[in-house]
C-alpha positions in Angstrom: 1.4 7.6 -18.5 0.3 5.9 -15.4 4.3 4.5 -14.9 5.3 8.1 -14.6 2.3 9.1 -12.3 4.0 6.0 -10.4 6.8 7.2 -10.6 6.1 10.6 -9.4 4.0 9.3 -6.6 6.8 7.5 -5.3 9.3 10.4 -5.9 6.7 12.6 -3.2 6.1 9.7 -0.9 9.9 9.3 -0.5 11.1 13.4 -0.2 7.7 13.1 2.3 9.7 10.8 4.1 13.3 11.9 3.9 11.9 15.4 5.0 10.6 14.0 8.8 13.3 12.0 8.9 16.0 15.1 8.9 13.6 17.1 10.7 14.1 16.7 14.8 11.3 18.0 15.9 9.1 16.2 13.6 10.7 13.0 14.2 9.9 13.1 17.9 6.0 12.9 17.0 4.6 10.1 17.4 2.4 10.5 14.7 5.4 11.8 12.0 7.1 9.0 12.9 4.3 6.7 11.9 4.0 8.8 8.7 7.8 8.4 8.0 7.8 4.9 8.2 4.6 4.3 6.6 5.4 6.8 3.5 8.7 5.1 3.1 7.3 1.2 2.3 4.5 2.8 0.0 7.0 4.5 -2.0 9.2 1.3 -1.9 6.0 -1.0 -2.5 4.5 1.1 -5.6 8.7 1.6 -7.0 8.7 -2.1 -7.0 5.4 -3.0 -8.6 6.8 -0.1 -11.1 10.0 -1.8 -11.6 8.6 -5.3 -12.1 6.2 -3.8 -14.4 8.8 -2.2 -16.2 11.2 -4.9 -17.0 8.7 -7.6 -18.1 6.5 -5.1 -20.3 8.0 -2.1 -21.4 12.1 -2.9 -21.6 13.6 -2.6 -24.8 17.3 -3.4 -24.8 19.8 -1.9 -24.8 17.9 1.7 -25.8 16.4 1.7 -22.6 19.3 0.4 -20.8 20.1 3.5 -18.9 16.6 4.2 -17.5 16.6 0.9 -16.5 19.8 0.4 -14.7 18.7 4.1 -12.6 15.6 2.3 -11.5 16.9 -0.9 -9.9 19.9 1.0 -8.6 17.1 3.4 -6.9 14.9 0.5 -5.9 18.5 -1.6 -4.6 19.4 1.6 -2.5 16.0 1.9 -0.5 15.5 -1.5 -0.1 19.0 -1.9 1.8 18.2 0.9 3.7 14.7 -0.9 4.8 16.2 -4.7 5.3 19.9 -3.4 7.4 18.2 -0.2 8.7 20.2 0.2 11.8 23.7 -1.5 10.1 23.2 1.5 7.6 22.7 3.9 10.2 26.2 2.8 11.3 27.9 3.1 8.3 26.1 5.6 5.7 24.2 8.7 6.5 20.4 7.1 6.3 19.2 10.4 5.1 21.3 10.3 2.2 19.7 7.4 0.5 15.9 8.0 -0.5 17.8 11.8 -1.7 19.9 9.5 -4.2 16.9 7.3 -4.9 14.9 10.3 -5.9 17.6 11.9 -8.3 17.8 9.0 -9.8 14.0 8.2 -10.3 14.0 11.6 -11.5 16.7 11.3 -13.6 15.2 8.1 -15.4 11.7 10.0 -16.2 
C-alpha cells in the first residue's frame, strides 16, 4: 500500500513538474521555476527510496521481472536528465522524459 501511495506521489510530483516546464509563461516565474525544480528531485528522491525499497524487500524473480525492469528504467531516465541536464537539452526533448518516466511508473502499478 504505502509503495503505491509512493508511487503515485511521485507520478504527481513529476506531471507537476513536466507541466511548468512546457508551460512559457509559468516557466518565467520565479517562483514556478523554484517549484519545477524542487518538485522534480522529490519525485526523483521518494522514486529512489521506492526503488531501493523495492528490490531489497519485495522482488521476487523473475515474476516480478517486468515491474521491475519499468522502474529502474523510469528512475535511469530522470536521473540522466538531472546529472547531464543541459547535454540532454541538446540532444533529447527534456520534456519528453519525466512523460516516459510517468507511463512507465504507471504502467508498473
Amino acid at each position: 500500500m504505502i509503495i503505491k501511495l509512493g508511487m503515485w506521489l511521485s507520478i504527481i510530483l513529476y506531471l507537476i513538474s513536466w507541466g511548468i516546464y512546457i508551460s512559457p509563461a509559468l516557466l518565467s516565474s520565479k517562483f514556478f521555476q523554484i517549484i519545477r525544480s524542487y518538485g522534480l528531485g522529490l519525485a526523483f528522491l521518494i522514486h529512489s527510496i521506492l526503488l531501493g525499497f523495492i528490490f531489497l524487500n519485495i522482488t521476487q524473480w523473475p515474476e516480478t521481472l517486468t515491474t521491475d525492469a519499468l522502474v529502474f528504467i523510469a528512475w535511469l531516465s530522470v536521473a540522466l536528465l538531472l546529472i547531464l541536464r543541459e547535454r540532454a537539452e541538446n540532444i533529447i526533448n527534456a520534456a519528453v522524459v519525466p512523460v516516459f518516466a510517468v507511463v512507465s511508473l504507471i504502467i508498473s502499478i
